[in-house]
Residue, then its C-alpha position, 0 to 999 in steps of 0.5 A: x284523086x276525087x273526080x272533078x265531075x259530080x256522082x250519081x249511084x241508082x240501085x237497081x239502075x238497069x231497067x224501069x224507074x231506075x234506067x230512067x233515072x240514070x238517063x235523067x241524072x247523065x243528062x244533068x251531067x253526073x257520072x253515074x254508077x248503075x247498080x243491078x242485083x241480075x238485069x246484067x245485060x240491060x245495064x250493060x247495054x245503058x252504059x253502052x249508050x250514055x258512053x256513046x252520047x258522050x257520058x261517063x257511066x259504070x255498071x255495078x253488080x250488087x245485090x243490095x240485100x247483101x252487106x258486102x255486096x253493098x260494101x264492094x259496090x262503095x268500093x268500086x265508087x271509091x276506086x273509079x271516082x273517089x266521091x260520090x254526090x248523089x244517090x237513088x235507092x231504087x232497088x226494089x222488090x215485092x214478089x207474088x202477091x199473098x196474104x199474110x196468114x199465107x206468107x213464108x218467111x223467106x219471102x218476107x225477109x226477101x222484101x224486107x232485106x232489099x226494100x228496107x235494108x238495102x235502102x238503109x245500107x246504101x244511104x249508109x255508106x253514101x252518108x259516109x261519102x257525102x258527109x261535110x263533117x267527114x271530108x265530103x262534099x254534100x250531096x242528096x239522097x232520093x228513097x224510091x217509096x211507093x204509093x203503097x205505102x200510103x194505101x197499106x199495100x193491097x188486101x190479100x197480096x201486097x200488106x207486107x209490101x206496103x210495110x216496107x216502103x211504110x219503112x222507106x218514108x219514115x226513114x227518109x225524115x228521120x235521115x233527113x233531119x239527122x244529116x241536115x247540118x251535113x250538106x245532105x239532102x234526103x227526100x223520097x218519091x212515091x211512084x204510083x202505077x207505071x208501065x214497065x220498060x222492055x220484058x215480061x210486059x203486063x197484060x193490057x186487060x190487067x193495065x187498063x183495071x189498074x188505070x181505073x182506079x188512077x185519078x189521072x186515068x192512065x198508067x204512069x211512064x217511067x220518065x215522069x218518075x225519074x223526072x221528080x228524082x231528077x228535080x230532088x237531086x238537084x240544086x232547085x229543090x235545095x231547100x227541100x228535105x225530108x220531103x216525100x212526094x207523091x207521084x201516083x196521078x192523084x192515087 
């Protein structure tokens, strides 16, 4: 039997944007399935938290980049809720910097399978779900593109980056206007720079340089991203899709 409670899935949903975005979405009173590829203990540890605020949250281990990852984390949504109305793809990855003449193959295909094709899956199987033309109920979709997208990736480290969220945004109308006559919104953000949340934190020198070049003059927060997630998800933006929204601090 469906839940009576609206659904939220965040890929990648343990840490930064995405645990910021799981926080947004239980506030706005989903359900929500957070999905991590290897951050196991933060995701554990957010659920624990939303449970103890009263929420209804799950953690999910899947590696978006893998077809029957992506196919057991649907099952596991099916299993616990029976319906799904909301989906951030976030999952992402870029790996070290490098120039194109010096990247591997393994590396390339590593980004392309999480950023492009994980996203697609996913709003694949979400389509599935959500479709009022297949017994769903609607719902929205939010890509989590990147300013890079925009600038072409920076020269020398991150073209092949910047490609794949390129990717992300072109999917995002394309999606969009395919699934519009099926109650299904779809529209993507574009993060700029933003501080990361806990671990491996970035030096301050590196921070300072990236906040030169922002319009705004600092690095974004990881809740001002989740807070334009939260606004697409929801019933004020209901006539917004195939939108994609810069919030980069004017980058």
């Amino acid at each position: 039997m469906a839940s009576t409670q609206k659904v939220c899935l965040v890929t990648g949903g343990g840490r930064g944007i995405g645990a910021a975005t799981v926080r947004a979405a239980a506030s706005a009173g989903y359900a929500v399935i957070v999905n991590y590829a290897h951050s196991e203990s933060y995701a554990n540890d957010l659920v624990a938290a939303l449970k103890a605020d009263g929420g209804d949250a799950i953690a999910v281990q899947a590696d978006v980049a893998k077809e029957d990852d992506v196919l057991r984390l649907f099952a596991a949504i099916d299993r616990e809720y029976g319906r799904l109305d909301a989906l951030v793809n976030n999952a992402g990855i870029a790996r070290q910097g490098v120039a194109i003449a010096d990247i591997d193959f393994e590396r390339l295909q590593a980004v392309f399978a999480t950023n492009v094709f994980g996203t697609i899956l996913c709003a694949r199987e979400a389509v599935r779900r959500m479709s009022t033309q297949r017994g769903g109920f609607g719902g929205a979709i939010v890509n989590v593109s990147s300013v890079a997208a925009k600038t072409a990736g920076r020269a020398g480290e991150t073209v092949h980056y910047g490609a794949s969220k390129a990717a992300i945004d072109n999917f995002t109308v394309g999606l969009a206007r395919e699934v519009a006559d099926q109650g299904i919104r779809v529209n993507a953000v574009r993060p700029g720079p933003v501080l990361r949340e806990g671990g491996n934190p970035q030096p301050q020198s590196y921070l300072d340089t990236i906040a030169k070049r922002v319009p705004l003059g600092r690095i974004g927060q990881p809740h001002e991203e989740a807070a334009a997630i939260a606004w697409l998800l929801s019933d004020e933006a209901s006539f917004v899709t195939g939108a994609v929204l810069d919030v980069t601090g004017g980058m």
